[in-house]
C-alpha positions in Angstrom: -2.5 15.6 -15.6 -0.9 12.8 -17.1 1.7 12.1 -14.4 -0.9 13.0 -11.8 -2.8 9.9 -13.1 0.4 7.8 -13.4 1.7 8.5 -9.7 -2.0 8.6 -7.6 -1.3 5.2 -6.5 1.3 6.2 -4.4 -0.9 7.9 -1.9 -3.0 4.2 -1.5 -0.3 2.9 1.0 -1.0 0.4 4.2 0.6 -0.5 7.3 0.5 -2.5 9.7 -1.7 -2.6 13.1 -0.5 -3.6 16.6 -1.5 -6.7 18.8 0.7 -9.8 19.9 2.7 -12.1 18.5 0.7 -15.7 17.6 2.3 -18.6 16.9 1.6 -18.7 13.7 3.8 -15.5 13.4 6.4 -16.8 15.6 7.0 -19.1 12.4 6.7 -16.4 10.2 9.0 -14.6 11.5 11.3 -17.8 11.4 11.0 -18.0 7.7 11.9 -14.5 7.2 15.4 -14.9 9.1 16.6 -15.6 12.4 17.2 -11.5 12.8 13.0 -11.5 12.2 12.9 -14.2 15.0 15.3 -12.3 17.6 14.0 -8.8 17.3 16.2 -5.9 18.1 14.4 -2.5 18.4 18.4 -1.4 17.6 19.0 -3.3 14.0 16.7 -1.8 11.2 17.7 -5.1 9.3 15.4 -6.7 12.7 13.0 -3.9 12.4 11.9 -4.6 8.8 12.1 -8.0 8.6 9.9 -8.5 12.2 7.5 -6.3 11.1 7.1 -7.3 8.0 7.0 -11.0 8.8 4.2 -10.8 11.6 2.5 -8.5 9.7 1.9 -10.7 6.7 1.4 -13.4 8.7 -1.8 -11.8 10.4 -5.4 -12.3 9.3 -6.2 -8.7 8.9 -5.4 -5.3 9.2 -6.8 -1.8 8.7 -5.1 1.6 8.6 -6.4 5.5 7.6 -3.8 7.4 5.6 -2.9 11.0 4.4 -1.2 11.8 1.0 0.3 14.8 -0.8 1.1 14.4 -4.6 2.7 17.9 -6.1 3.1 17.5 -9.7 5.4 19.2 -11.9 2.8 22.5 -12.8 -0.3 22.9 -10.8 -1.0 22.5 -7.1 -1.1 19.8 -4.7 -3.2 17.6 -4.2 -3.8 16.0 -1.2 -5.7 12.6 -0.1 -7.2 10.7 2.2 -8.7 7.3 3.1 -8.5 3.7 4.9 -7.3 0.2 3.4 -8.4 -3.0 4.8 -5.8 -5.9 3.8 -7.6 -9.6 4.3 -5.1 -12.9 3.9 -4.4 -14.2 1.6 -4.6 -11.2 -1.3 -7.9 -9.4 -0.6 -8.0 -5.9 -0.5 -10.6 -3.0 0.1 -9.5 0.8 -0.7 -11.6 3.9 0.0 -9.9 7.1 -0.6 -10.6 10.9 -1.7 -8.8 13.5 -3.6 -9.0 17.0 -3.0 -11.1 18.7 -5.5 -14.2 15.6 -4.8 -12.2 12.6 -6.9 -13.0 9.4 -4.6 -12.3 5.9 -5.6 -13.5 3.0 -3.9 -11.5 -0.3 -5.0 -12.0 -4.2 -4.1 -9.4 -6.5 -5.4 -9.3 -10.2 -4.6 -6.1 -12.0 -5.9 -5.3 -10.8 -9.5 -9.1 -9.0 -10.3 -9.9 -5.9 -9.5 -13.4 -3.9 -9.8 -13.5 0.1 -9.5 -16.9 1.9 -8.4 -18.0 3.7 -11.1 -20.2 6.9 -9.7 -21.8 7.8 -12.9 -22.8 4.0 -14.3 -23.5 2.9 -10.3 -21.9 -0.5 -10.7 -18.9 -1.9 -10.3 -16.5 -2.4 -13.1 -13.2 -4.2 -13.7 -10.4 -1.8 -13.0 -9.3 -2.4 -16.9 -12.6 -1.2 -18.3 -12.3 2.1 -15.2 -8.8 3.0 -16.6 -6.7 1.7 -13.7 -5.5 -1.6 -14.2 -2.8 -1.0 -11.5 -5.8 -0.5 -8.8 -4.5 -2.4 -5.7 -1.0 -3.0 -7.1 2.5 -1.9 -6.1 2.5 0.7 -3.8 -1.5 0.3 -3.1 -0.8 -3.0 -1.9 0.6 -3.6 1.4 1.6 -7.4 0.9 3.4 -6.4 -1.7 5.1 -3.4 -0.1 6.1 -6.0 2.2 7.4 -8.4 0.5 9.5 -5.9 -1.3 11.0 -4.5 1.9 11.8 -8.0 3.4 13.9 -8.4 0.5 16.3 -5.9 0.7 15.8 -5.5 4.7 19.8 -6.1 4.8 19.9 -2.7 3.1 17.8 -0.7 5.9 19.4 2.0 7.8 18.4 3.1 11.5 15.9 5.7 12.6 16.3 5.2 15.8 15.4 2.7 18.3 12.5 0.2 16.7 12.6 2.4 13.4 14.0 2.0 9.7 14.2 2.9 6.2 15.0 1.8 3.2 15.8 3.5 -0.1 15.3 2.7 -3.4 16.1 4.1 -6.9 16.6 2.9 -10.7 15.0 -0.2 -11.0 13.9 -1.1 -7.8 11.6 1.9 -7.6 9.3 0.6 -11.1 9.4 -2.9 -9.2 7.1 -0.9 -6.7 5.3 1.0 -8.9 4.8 -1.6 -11.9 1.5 -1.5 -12.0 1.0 2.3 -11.5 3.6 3.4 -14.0 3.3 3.1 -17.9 6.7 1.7 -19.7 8.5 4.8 -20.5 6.5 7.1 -18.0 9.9 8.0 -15.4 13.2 8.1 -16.0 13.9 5.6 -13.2 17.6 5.8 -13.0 16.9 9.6 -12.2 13.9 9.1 -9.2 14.3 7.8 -5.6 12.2 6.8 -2.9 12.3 6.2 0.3 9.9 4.0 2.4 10.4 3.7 6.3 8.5 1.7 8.8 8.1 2.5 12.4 7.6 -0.2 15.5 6.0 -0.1 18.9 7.8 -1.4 22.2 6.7 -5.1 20.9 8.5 -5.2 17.3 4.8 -4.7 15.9 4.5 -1.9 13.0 2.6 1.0 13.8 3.3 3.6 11.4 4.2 3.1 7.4 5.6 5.9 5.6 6.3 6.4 2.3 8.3 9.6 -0.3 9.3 10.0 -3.6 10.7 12.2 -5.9 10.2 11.1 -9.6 11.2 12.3 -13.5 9.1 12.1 -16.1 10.3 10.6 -18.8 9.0 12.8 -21.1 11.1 15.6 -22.3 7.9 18.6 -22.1 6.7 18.0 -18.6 9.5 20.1 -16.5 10.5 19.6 -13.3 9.7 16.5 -10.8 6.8 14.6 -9.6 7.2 14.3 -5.4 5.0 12.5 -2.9 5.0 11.8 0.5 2.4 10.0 2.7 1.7 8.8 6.5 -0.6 5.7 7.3 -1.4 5.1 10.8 -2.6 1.8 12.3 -6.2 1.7 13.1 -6.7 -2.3 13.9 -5.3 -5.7 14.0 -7.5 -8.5 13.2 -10.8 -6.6 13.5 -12.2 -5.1 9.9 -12.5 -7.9 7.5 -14.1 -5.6 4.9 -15.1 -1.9 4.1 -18.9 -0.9 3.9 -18.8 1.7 0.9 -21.1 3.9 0.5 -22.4 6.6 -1.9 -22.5 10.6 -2.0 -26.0 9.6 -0.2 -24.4 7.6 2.5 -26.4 4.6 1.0 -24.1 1.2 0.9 -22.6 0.4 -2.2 -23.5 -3.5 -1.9 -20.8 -5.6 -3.8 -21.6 -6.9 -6.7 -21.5 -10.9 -7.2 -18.7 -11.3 -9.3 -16.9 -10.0 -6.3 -18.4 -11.5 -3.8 -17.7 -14.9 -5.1 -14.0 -13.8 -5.8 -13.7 -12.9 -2.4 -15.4 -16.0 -1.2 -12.7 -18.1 -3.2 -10.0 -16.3 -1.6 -11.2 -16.9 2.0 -11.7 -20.7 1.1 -8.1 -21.1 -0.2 -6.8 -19.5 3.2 -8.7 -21.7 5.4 
């Protein structure tokens, strides 16, 4: 159960939805490299860094996802939920495990606030237990960002698709805030995270696998993870309504809503 706890995040991922290409992401895509500027559907170095660069460069985006996590002992489980990334670093996560476990997450810039069922409040994600909530891999900015940097590194899927892979050190850099010090023997996992592009250079599908270690000498055999997330909209959802087992809406408290109302006045 530990590992379970530690790798969850995984199956949090966004993409990216479609649309065209404003101006404001032309110049995006400038700063990211002239390949991001001159996309070809042929070069996965183009692929990642174009879709990477007009995604992050667009006011919002939504996606639904589907997640398996099979730990070492036990059986799968599998999840399922939507994200809705807002600019400039707000996020809203609803997702559920198999089995009932659901967890509804809000994080605006570097707080984040879990639902908490049983209380019927929101607390800070420290005080739930999951200070990584909207972090690494949950985050798609920061899934991103990490991929434009070692775009040069992508290998082709075929026309207007990539992948990149990562291992050792690079794969705790994504999951830093999911993974305790000490939890995977790093230099002994791997991952793999490939993105997928419509006829445009726009990302439309954002998948994600990994096959991790535990550090710790009595949990045998290997943690392994895969997930698909599917565009739903571009520019559309600027939030998620939560609601409870009722299907009554889980109103935000204030301390978020004036987070969240900071955030949107530093991006305007």
């Amino acid at each position: 159960m530990k590992v379970i706890a530690l790798v969850a995040a995984w199956a949090a991922a966004c993409g990216a939805p479609q649309g065209g290409l404003r101006p404001s992401e032309g110049a995006a895509a400038e700063r990211a490299g002239p390949q991001a500027a001159r996309y070809d559907p042929a070069d996965p170095r183009s692929v990642v860094e174009h879709v990477c660069a007009a995604t992050r460069a667009r006011k919002s985006y939504q996606t639904r996802f589907t997640a398996v996590l099979t730990p070492p002992e036990g059986d799968a489980i599998e999840y399922e939920g939507t994200c809705v990334w807002v600019r400039p670093g707000i996020l809203y996560i609803h997702y559920t495990a198999k089995g009932g476990d659901e967890k509804r997450i809000v994080r605006a810039g570097e707080k984040a606030w879990v639902y908490h069922s049983l209380l019927g409040e929101w607390v800070s994600a420290e005080d739930a237990g999951l200070s990584g909530a909207g972090r690494g891999i949950q985050n798609p900015d920061e899934v991103l960002s990490v991929l434009a940097r070692h775009a040069a590194a992508a290998r082709s899927l075929g026309p207007g698709g990539a992948a990149l892979e990562f291992s050792g050190d690079d794969i705790e850099k994504v999951m830093r805030e999911q993974a305790q010090a000490g939890s995977f023997a790093w230099k002994e996992s791997r991952a793999e995270i490939a993105v997928h592009a419509d006829a445009r250079g726009l990302l439309r599908k954002f998948e994600c696998r990994a096959d991790l270690k535990p550090a710790d000498p009595n949990l045998k055999g290997r943690v392994r993870y895969s997930g698909v997330f599917d565009v739903v909209s571009y520019d559309a959802a600027e939030s998620l309504t939560f609601r409870d087992e009722k299907g009554q809406e889980i109103p935000l408290s204030a301390e978020i809503r004036e987070a969240v109302e900071k955030a949107r006045k530093e991006n305007r």
